[in-house]
C-alpha positions in Angstrom: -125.3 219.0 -31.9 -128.7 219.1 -33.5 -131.2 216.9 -31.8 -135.1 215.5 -32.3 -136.1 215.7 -28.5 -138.4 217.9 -28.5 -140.3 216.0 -31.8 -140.1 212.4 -29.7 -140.9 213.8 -26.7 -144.7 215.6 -28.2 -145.1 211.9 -29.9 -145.2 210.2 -26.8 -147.1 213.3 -25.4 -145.2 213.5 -22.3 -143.6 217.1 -20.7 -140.2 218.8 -19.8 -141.0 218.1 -16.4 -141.9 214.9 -16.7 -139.0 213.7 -19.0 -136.6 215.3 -16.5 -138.1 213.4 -13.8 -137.3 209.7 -15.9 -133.9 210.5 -16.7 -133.2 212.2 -13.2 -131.8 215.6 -14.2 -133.3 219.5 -14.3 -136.5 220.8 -16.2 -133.5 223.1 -17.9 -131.6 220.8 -18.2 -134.1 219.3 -21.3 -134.8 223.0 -22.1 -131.4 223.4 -22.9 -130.9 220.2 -25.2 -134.3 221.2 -26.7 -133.1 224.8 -27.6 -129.3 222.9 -28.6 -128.0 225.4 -26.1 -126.3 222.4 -24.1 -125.0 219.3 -25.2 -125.8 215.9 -23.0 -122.9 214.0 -21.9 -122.7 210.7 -23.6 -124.1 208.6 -20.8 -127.5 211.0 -21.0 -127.4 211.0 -24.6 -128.2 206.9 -24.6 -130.4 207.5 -21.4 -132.5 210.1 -24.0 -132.3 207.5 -26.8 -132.8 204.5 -24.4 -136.2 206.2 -23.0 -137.4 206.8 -26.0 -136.4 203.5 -27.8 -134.4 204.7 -30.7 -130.9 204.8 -31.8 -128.8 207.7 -30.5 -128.1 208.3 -34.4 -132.3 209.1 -34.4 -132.4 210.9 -31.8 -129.1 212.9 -32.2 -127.4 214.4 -35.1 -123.8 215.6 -34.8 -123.4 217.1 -38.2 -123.7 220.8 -37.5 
């Protein structure tokens, strides 16, 4: 699943480390998405969206 993390995450300027820290999981963790190597579960794909204050549809695409 395609995704815009890395995109939202250098508009609001903030790091891996940092991003990992608010939604409580592993640096490689957002590597991982970032690279699309890993797909979130559900529940972290709304905690990514949720942070960021977009739809999961803006932040996610599942059309590969």
């Amino acid at each position: 699943m395609k995704n815009k993390l890395k995109v939202f995450r250098a508009i609001k300027e903030i790091t891996q480390e940092d991003l990992a820290r608010e939604l409580e999981v592993t640096r490689q963790t957002i590597i991982s998405i970032e690279k699309n190597k890993y797909d979130p579960s559900l529940k972290l794909a709304f905690k990514i969206a949720k942070y960021f204050e977009v739809n999961i549809e803006d932040m996610f695409d599942n059309e590969s």
